[in-house]
Structure formats: C-alpha cells, structure tokens
C-alpha positions in Angstrom: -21.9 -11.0 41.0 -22.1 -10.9 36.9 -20.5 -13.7 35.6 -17.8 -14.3 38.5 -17.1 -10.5 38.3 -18.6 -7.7 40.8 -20.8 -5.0 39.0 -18.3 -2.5 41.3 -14.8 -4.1 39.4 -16.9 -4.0 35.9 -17.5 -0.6 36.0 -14.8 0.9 37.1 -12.8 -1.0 34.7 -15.0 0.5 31.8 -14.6 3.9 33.1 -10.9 3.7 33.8 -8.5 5.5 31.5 -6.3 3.4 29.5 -3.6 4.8 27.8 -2.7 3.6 24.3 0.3 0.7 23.6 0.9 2.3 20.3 4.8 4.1 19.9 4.4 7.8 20.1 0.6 8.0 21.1 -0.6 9.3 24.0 -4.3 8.8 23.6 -6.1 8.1 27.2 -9.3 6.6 26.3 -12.2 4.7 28.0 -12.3 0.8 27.5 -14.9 0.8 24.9 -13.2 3.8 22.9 -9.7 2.5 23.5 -10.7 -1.0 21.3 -11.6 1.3 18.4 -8.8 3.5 19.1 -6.3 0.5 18.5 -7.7 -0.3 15.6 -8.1 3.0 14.0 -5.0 4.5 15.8 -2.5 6.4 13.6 0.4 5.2 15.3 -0.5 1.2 15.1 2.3 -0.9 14.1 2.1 -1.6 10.5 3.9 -3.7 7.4 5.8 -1.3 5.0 4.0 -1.8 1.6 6.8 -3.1 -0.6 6.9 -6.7 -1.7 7.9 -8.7 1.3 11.3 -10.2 -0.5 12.7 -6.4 -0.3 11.5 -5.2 3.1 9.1 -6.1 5.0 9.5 -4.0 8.1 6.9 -3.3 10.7 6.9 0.2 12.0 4.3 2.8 13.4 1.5 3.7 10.6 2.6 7.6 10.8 6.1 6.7 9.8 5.6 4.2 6.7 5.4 7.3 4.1 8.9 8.4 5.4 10.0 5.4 5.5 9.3 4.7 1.9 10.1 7.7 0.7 13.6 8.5 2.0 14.8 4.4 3.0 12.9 1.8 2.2 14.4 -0.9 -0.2 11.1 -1.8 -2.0 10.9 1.4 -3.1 12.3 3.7 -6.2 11.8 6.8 -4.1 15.0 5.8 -2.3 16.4 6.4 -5.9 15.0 9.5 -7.0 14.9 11.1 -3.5 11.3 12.4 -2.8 7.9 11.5 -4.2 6.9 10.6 -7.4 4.4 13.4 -8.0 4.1 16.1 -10.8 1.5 17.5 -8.8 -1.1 16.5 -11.5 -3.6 13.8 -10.6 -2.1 12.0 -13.6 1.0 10.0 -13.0 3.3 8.1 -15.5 5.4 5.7 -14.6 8.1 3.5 -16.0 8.8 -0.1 -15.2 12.1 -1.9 -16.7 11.1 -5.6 -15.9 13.0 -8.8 -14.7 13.2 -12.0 -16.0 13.4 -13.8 -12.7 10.3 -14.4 -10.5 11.1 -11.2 -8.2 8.8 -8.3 -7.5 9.5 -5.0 -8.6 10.3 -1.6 -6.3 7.1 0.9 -5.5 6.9 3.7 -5.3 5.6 6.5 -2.6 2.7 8.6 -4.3 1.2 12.2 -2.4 -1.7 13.8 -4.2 -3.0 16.4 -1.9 -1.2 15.6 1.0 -3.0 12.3 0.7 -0.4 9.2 0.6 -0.1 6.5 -1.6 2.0 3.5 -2.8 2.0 1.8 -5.8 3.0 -1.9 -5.9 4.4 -4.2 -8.3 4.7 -7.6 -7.4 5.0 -11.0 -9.2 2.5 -14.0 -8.1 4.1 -16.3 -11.1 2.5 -16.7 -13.4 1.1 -13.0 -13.2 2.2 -9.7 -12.6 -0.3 -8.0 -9.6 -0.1 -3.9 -9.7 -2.3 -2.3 -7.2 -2.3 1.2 -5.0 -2.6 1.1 -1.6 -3.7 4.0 0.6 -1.6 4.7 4.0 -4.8 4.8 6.0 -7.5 2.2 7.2 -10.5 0.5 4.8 -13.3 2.9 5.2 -10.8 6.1 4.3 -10.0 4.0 1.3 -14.1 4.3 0.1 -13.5 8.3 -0.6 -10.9 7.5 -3.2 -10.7 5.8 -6.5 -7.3 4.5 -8.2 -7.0 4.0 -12.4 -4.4 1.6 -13.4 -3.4 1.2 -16.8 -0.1 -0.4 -18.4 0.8 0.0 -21.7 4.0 -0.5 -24.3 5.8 2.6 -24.0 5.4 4.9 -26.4 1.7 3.9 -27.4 0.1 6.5 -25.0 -2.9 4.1 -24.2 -3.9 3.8 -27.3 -3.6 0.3 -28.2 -6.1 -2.3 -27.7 -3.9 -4.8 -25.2 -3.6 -2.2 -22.7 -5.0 -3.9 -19.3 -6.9 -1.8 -17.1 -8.1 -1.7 -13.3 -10.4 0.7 -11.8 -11.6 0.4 -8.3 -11.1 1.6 -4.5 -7.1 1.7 -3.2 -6.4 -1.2 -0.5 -6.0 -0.1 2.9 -2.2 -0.4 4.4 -3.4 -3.2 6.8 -4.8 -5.7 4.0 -3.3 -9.7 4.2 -0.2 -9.7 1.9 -2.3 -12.9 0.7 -5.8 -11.0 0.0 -2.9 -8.3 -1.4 -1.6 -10.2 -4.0 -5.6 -11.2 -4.9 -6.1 -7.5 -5.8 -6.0 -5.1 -7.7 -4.5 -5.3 -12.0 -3.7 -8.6 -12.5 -1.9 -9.8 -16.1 -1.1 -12.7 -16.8 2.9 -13.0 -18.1 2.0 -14.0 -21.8 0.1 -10.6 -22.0 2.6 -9.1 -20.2 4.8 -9.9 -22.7 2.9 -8.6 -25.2 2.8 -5.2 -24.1 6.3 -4.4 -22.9 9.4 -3.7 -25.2 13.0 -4.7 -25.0 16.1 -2.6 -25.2 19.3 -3.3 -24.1 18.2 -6.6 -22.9 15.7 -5.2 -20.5 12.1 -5.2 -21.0 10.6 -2.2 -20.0 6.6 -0.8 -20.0 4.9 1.9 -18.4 2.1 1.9 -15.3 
C-alpha cells in the first residue's frame, strides 16, 4: 500500500488513456500528458476577448476568432464583415470615443494566419488598449505588439502620442490582470490627443 492506494490501482491509472473533456477534441492521452493537455489544449473553453459589458461568452479556444470576427458584439468586425487587416504588418485604426464610462468594440486582427484582438476598454479614470494573442502565454513570447494613439491626422508625429511596446497577453489572462496591462492613458491625456466632430471625439490606435 502507498498512501491508502495499491501500487497495482496507481499504475494502471497512470497508464490508462483518458480522453479529453474539451468540445470537439478527441485527444486520448496518458494521466500525466492529459494535465498538460487541458491546459494547453486548443479546444479549452475560453472568454471571448471583448470587454465583458458587451459579451462575455465562454466558448471553445478554436472558435473565439470566428466568433469575433463574424458575431461577437464587442467587436467592429461584426460591422465591417471580416478582419481588419491590409495585409501589411502596420495597422491603422480609428476610434470615435464615448463620453460615458463604457468600453469600446475590438477588433479581430490576422497577420500571417496568426490571430489577434485588439482591446479597448475603460478602467475610469483611464483608457487601457492592449492586443491579445488567441493562444496560451508562452506562444505570446515569439511575438511583439506596438501601440501607439495619436490625434488623427498627426501621423505620430506629435509629442503627446502615448506609446506601449511589449509581449501580446495570452487569451486566458484575469480580466482583472487584463485591465492592468498593456497602454494605459489617463482621461486628461486622452483628451488631449483626440478631436471632436460632430459631437464625437474621435482618435486613432
């Protein structure tokens, strides 16, 4: 006996297959390999990325880029229909911002086949913009995201541009530790640097 359990009923739950919970997956797996599989599986269940007020679904990891693209509510991709990607590793977007304390839509980003999101939320009184990769932490050390928002018009030029340059947040990060990183502005600056028309204020990320 090993700790009220037979060496004979240890091993042979080791060795035993054991097929993955996960939706979709398949995977039969030894004990020790099926622990790391859950973790690392591309069909866990996951949050979609947009700000929690607008969606906040849970669904399997290989659907969340489909999901944001083509339906998801936190997302301008519903909008525009498809990805916003030029093809270029360069991509411009526009923001038209909201008086009230509500978070803006994201948006789906593919580079290479490699998927994306871009979030916009509002943690009063700052304005959080990060990119999150749809894959785990240690994919996210291959890649580096460059933030930048600016007044439109002044093509990065001007001095109270804010910046961010770091390592995209894995899809599975706390919404708390979320909101933590990433570009953060505070709402004075952010003031500074967007532009009003037709009582909107708009800026570009």
């Amino acid at each position: 006996m090993l700790g009220g359990k037979s060496l004979l009923a240890v091993t042979v739950i080791e060795n035993i297959k054991h097929e993955c919970r996960n939706e979709d997956c398949n995977e039969l797996l030894p004990l020790e390999e099926y622990k790391l599989h859950l973790k690392l599986c591309p069909h866990r269940s996951v949050r979609c990325p947009a700000p929690q007020e607008l969606c906040g679904k849970d669904m399997p990891l290989s659907k969340v880029y489909s999901h944001i693209v083509s339906e998801c509510k936190g997302s301008w991709n519903e909008d525009t229909h498809g990805e916003a990607n030029d093809g270029k590793s360069l991509i411009r977007l526009s923001y038209q911002l909201s008086t009230e304390n509500m978070s803006n839509r994201g948006f789906g980003l593919s580079l290479k086949g490699v998927q994306f999101y871009l979030s916009y939320e509002k943690v009063p009184p700052y304005h959080v913009f990060n990119v999150q990769l749809i894959g785990n932490a240690a994919e996210c050390k291959d890649y580096e995201v460059h933030i930048a928002v600016y007044r439109p018009g002044d093509e990065m030029k001007r001095k109270d541009v804010q910046r961010f340059s770091g390592e995209p947040l894995p899809i599975d990060m706390e919404r708390e530790m979320k909101k933590q990183s990433g570009l953060t502005v505070s709402s004075v600056q952010m003031g500074k640097i967007s532009v009003k028309k037709n009582d909107e204020l708009s800026l570009f990320g």
